[in-house]
N, C-alpha and C positions, 0 to 999 in steps of 0.2 A: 876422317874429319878431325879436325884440331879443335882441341880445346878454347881457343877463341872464335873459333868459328860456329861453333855449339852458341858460345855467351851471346853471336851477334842474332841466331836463330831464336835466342828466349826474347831478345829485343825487338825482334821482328813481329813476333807472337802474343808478345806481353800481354796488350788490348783484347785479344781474342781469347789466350787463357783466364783472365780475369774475367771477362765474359760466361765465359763457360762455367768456373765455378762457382758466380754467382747466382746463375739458370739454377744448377745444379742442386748449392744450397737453400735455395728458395723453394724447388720440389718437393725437398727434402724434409726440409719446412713443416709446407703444406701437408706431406703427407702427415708425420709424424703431430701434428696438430687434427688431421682427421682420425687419424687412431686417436689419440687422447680423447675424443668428443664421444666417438662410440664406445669406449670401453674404459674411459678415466673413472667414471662411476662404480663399475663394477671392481674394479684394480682396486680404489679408495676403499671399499666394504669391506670386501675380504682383505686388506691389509689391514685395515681395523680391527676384524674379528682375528685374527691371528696373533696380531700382538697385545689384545683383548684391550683395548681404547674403548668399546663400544660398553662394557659392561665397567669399567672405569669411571668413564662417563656417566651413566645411569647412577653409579655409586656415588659419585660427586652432587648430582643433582637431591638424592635421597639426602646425603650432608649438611646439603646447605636448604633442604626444606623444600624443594622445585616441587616436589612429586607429593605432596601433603595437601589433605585432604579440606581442610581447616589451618588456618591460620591465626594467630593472635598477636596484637600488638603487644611489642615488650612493656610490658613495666604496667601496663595499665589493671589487669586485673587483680584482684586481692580479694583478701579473707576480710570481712567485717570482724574485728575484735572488740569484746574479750568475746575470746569463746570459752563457754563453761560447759563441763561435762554434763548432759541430759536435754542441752538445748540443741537445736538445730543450727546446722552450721550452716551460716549466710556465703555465699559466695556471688562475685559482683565481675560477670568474666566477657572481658571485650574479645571477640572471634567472629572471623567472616572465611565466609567459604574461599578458596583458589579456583584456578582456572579447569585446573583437575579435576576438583569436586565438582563443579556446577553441574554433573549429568548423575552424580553419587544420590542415595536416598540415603536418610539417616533413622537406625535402626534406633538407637538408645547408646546407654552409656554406663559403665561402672566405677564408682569414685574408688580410690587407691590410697590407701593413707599409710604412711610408714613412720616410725616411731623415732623417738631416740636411739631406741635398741637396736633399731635396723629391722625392726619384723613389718614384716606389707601386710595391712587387714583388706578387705573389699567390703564396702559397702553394698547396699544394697541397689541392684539394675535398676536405673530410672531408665523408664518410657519415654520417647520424642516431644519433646513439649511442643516445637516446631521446628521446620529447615531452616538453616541459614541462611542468608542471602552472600552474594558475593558486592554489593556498594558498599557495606561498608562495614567498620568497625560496631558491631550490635551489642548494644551490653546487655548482658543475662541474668536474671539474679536467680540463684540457685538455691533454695533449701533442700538440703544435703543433712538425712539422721548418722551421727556418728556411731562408729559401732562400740558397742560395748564393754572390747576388751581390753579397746587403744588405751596406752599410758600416755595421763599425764605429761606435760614438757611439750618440745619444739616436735611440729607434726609438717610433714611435708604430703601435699594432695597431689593427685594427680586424677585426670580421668580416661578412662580407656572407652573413647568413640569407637561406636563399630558403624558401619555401612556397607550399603549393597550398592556395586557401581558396576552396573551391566551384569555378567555372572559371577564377579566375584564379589567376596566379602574380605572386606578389609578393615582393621583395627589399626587405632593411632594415637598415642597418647598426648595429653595436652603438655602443656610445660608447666614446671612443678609452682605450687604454692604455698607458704610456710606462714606458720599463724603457731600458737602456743594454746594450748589446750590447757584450763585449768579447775582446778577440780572445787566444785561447787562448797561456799564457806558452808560449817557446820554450825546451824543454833539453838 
């Protein structure tokens, strides 16, 4: 058979090959779209966990606050000034529960205060006054005894929330609050 004679056999055929591998591809298709449905799911996980997405992810979420138990609007809390050494420190703190919390109980809490010098005191554990809600921004007003050893100057608070959310217990600190501590005139 010659070489032209071959070219006029694909002409004859053309319609029918084309035919065929578009059956073909179409099957093929299909299949390859019924595997993905039963087992795209599982493929996706453990490619996840392998090139560790899954714990990256979670780490992201921690980051950016997703996974917190409490939340508070920026800007809005603060320190009632002056504060003088021996007095009670007023605090005025907008926080509402997340999505996360809302099944958490709220144990208590420990105020955190660090110095100029950089040393962390803890106050003394306050008890539950009550839960949070998750509507809205609540504001709190905290009397907080300073501790006694804290220096003078720019004081930044913090307080470390604990809670019990199902069996575990989890701690989470609030975001800091800075006020200037000053030391009671002499007369």
């Amino acid at each position: 058979m010659k070489f032209r004679e071959k070219i006029g056999l694909v002409r004859e055929w053309w319609p029918l090959i084309i035919a065929v591998a578009s059956a073909i591809s179409s099957v093929l298709f299909v299949f390859v779209v019924g595997l993905w449905t039963l087992f795209g799911a599982i493929l996706v996980e453990q490619t996840r966990d392998a090139l560790g997405i899954t714990e990256l992810a979670q780490e992201v979420a921690r980051l950016g606050g997703k996974n917190k138990i409490i939340t508070q609007e920026e800007g809005r809390s603060y320190v009632k000034e002056p504060v003088i050494r021996g007095d009670k420190l007023e605090v005025v703190l907008y926080a509402r529960r997340t999505e996360v919390g809302a099944a958490c109980t709220y144990l208590g809490s420990i105020p955190l205060f660090t110095d100029d010098k950089n040393i962390t005191l803890a106050g003394d554990r306050r008890p539950p006054i009550r839960q949070l809600n998750a509507v809205n921004n609540s504001p709190l007003l905290l009397k907080i005894d300073l501790p006694p050893d804290l220096t003078a100057g720019r004081v930044m608070l913090q307080l470390q929330w604990d809670y019990k959310c199902g069996e575990l217990d989890i701690t989470q600190l609030s975001e800091p609050l800075f006020f200037i501590l000053k030391e009671r005139d002499k007369q």
